[in-house]
N, C-alpha and C positions, 0 to 999 in steps of 0.2 A: 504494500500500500504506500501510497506518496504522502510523503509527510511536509508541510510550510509551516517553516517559521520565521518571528519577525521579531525583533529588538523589542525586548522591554518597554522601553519610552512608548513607542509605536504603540503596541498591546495597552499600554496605557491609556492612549488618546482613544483607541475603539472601545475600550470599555465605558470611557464617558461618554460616548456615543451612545452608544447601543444602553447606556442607564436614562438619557434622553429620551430614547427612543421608547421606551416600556415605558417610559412615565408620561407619556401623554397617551389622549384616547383613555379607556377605562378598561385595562385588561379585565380586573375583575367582571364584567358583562360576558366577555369570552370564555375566564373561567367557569362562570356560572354553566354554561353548555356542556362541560367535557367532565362533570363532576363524575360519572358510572363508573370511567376511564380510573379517577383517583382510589373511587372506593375499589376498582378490582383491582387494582395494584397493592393495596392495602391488605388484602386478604390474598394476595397470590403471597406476600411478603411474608406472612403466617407470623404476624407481628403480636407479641405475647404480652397478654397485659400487665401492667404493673413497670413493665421494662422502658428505657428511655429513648426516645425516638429524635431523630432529628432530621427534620424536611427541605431540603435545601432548593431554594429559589424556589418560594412555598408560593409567592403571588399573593396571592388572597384568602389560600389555607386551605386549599382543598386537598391535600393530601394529610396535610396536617388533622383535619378534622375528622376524619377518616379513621387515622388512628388513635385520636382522643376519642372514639367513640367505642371503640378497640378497646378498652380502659389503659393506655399506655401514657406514658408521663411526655409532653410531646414541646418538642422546639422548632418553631418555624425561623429562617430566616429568608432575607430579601434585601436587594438595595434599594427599593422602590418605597420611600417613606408611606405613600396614599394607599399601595396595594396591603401595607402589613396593617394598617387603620381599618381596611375592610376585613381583612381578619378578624382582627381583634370582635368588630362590630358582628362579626359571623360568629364567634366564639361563644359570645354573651347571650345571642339570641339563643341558643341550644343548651347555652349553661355550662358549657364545657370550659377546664381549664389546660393555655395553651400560651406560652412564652413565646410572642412572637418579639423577634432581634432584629436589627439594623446587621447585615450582614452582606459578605461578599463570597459566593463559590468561590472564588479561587484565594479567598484567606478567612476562613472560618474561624469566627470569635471564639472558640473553645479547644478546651485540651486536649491532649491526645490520649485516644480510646474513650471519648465522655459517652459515648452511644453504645446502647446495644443492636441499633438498627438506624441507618440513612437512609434516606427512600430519596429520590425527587421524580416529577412527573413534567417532560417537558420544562422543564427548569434546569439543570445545568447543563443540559447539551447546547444550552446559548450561550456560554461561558466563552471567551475567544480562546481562552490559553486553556487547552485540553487536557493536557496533562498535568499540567497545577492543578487542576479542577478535580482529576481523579486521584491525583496526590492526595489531596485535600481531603477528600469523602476519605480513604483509606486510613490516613492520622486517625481521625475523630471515629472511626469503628472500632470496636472491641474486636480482639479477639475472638472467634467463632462467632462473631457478630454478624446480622444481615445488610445487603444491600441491594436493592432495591431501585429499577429506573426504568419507566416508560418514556420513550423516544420517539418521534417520529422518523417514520424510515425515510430513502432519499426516493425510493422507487414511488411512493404511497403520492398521496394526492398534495398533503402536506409540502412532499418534495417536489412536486410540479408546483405549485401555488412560489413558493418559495424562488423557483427557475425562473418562474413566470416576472415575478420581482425585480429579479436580478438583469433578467433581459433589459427591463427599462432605466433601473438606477442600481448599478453592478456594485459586492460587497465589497470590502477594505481587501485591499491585495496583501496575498500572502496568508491570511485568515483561514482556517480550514473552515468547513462547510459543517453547522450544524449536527446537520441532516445523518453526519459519519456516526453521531453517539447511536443511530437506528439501525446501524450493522453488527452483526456477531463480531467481526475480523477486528475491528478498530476497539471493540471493547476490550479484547482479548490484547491486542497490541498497547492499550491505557493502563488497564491493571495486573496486566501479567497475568504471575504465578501465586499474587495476593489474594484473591480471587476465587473461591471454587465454585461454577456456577453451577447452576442444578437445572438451571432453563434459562432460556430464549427462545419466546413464542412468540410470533407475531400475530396480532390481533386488530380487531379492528375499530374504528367510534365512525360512527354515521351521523353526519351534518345533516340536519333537517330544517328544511325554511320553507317559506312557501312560495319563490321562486330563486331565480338567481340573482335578480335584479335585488332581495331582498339581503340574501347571503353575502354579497358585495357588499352592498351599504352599509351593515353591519360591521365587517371587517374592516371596511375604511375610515369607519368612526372610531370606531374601541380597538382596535387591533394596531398598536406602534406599530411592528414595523411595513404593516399594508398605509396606515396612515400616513407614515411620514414621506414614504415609494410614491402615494397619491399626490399628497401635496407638490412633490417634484416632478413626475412624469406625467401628471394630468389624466385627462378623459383616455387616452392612449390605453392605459395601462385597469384605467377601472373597464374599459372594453373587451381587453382581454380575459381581466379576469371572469365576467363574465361567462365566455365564451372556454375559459376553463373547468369552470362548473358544467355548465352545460354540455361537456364532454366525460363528466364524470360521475355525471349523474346516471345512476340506476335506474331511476323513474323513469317511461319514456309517455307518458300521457299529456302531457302537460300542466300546468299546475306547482303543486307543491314538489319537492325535490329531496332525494336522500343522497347525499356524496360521502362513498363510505374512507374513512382516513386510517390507513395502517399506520399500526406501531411497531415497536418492538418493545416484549415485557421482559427484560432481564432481572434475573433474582439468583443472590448466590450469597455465598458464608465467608466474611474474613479470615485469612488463616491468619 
């Protein structure tokens, strides 16, 4: 597999980018859609209650909530000050208790081994620096500790949406793609031989709207980085996207529409 990398400084400047980027629009709205995705990652984790969780690049908490429901002692982090507030505000409505942190995947506020389980779901595969990132989650796991990651794959629709993006306003050169944490190969090449997984199953979340025109709009409002690609590439780009739904959509009646989005669910045991 090909590997890029870029000067610290550099990796620097993208991450305040890309922290821009997730703080506008209202992820939390898009959260709200993919919640099934968290709770079955949450139960494929086989997350034991009483034990300490830590959710990384939590969002708005939906994995986190997931396993505070789990009875597990649970820590969200995010660098997204607005998205850890609607946590918080999710947490209270359900009564559940859940430390959400000002935090960064690639330097995790806590010690080493504080966890008996990391999970994140579509959250640190956005991290620029990949291997800091699985450094990272590895520090703060116990011993025989789990880990736990839903990804979007590169092949899945996610990775076409994503392409679709790039076409009109192309990512930070030298930056690996996402998309890689949604392959078996790159995981296996991130954590080695720390790692014993026990699965890699891809799976699937189905987008439902009730048209495309509506599935757009949606992502162009609440969704950073379709929002901020919109603002820059214009009408171009909200056309296409379009026009990629409507290629991936299942449905063929017309009307409302289901666009099914692969993942990848990796879960395995820190040695």
């Amino acid at each position: 597999m090909t590997t890029t990398t870029e000067r610290p400084s550099d990796l620097a400047a993208v991450k305040q980018r890309q922290q821009t980027v997730w703080a506008s629009g209202d992820f939390a709205e898009i959260a709200t859609l993919i919640v099934p995705a968290a709770e079955r990652l949450a139960d494929a984790a086989d997350l034991r209650a009483g034990s300490d969780v830590l959710d990384v690049a939590t969002g708005s908490g939906n994995v986190a909530i997931a396993a505070a429901r789990l009875g597990c002692r649970v820590v969200g982090i995010d660098y997204v000050p607005a998205l850890l507030e609607r946590g918080r505000e999710r947490a209270r409505a359900e009564r559940l208790t859940i430390e959400f942190v000002d935090g960064d995947a690639e330097a995790i506020p806590f010690g080493d081994g504080s966890f008996d389980a990391v999970v994140s779901a579509y959250g640190s595969m956005f991290a620029p620096d990949h291997r800091r990132t699985a450094a990272e989650i590895l520090r703060v796991t116990r011993p025989t500790g789990r880990v736990a990651l839903a990804s979007w794959t590169p092949e899945g629709f996610l990775g076409a949406l994503f392409g679709t993006v790039a076409g009109h306003v192309p990512p930070p050169a030298g930056v690996q793609s996402p998309m890689l944490w949604g392959t078996e190969e790159h995981l296996l090449e991130l954590f080695g031989d720390d790692v014993a997984w026990e699965h890699h199953r891809r799976r699937t979340f189905t987008f439902r709207f009730t048209s495309p025109e509506a599935f757009v709009e949606t992502f162009v409002r609440y969704y950073g980085p379709t929002l901020k690609a919109a603002e820059a590439a214009g009408p171009a780009l909200t056309e296409d996207l379009q026009a990629l739904v409507r290629q991936w959509n299942r449905l063929h009646e017309g009307g409302p529409i289901a666009v099914p989005g692969e993942y990848l669910e990796s879960v395995g045991t820190r040695r």
